[in-house]
N, C-alpha and C positions, 0 to 999 in steps of 0.2 A: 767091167760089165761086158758082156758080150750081145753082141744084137736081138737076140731072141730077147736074152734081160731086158734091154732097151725097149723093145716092141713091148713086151707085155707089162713095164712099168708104161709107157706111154697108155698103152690100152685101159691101165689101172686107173694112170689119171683123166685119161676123158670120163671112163665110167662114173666118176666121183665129179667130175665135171658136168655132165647131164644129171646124175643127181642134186648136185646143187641146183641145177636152172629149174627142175623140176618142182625144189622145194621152196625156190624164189616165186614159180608160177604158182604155185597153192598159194604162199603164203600173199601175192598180189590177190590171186583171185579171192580169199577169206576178207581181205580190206576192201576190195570193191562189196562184195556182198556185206560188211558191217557198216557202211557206208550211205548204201541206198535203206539198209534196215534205220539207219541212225537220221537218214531226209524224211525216209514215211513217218519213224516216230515226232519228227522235227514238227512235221507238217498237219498231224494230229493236232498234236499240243496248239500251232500257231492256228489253227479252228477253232479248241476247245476255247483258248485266251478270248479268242473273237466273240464266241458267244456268252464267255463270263462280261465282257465288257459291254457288250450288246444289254444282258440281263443287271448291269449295275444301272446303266441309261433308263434303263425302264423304270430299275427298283427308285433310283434320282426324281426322275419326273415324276412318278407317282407320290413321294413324299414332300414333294415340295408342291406338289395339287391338292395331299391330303393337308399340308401347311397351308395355305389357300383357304380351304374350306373349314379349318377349324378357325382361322380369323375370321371367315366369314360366321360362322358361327355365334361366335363370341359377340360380334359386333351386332347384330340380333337379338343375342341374348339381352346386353347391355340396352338395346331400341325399345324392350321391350318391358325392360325393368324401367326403366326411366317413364313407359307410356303406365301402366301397372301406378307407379307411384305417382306419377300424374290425375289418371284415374283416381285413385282412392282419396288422394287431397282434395280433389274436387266433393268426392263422394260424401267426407267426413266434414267438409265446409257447407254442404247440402245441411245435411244433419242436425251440425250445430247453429246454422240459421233457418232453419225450421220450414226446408223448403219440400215440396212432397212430391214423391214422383206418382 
């Protein structure tokens, strides 16, 4: 090979040498940028989770208050049938002893 050969294969291989570094810096720069895309979308989501969890708290407490209130319910009902049947034994012990109101 003679020098000029030399020179301009040297000169070949830096060319293909900055092309590589070239296609090292895209392809860094493409992973930084899929990166910070892949934290925002991370950071969405760990919000969205926040407020599904948030909104399960709520939906929790309010069914175990609507739990609550239907015992309370019940046990009313039950106060009530008990006074009712009370009532009316009194009412039908009137009756059949022949007391008058």
């Amino acid at each position: 090979m003679t020098n000029e050969q030399l020179m301009d294969r040297g000169n070949q291989m830096m060319d293909e040498t900055d092309q590589a570094i070239e296609r090292g810096k895209k392809i860094g720069q493409e992973t930084i940028n899929v990166g910070t895309d892949t934290a925002a979308a991370l950071k969405a989501q760990t919000e969205q989770m926040s407020r599904v969890v948030n909104e399960l708290d709520s939906i929790h407490f309010s069914t175990k208050r609507a739990s609550q209130l239907v015992k309370e319910i019940g046990r009313q009902v039950n106060f009530y049938r008990i006074h009712i049947s009370l009532l009316q034994y009194n009412y039908n012990y009137c009756i059949n002893h022949s007391y008058n109101f």
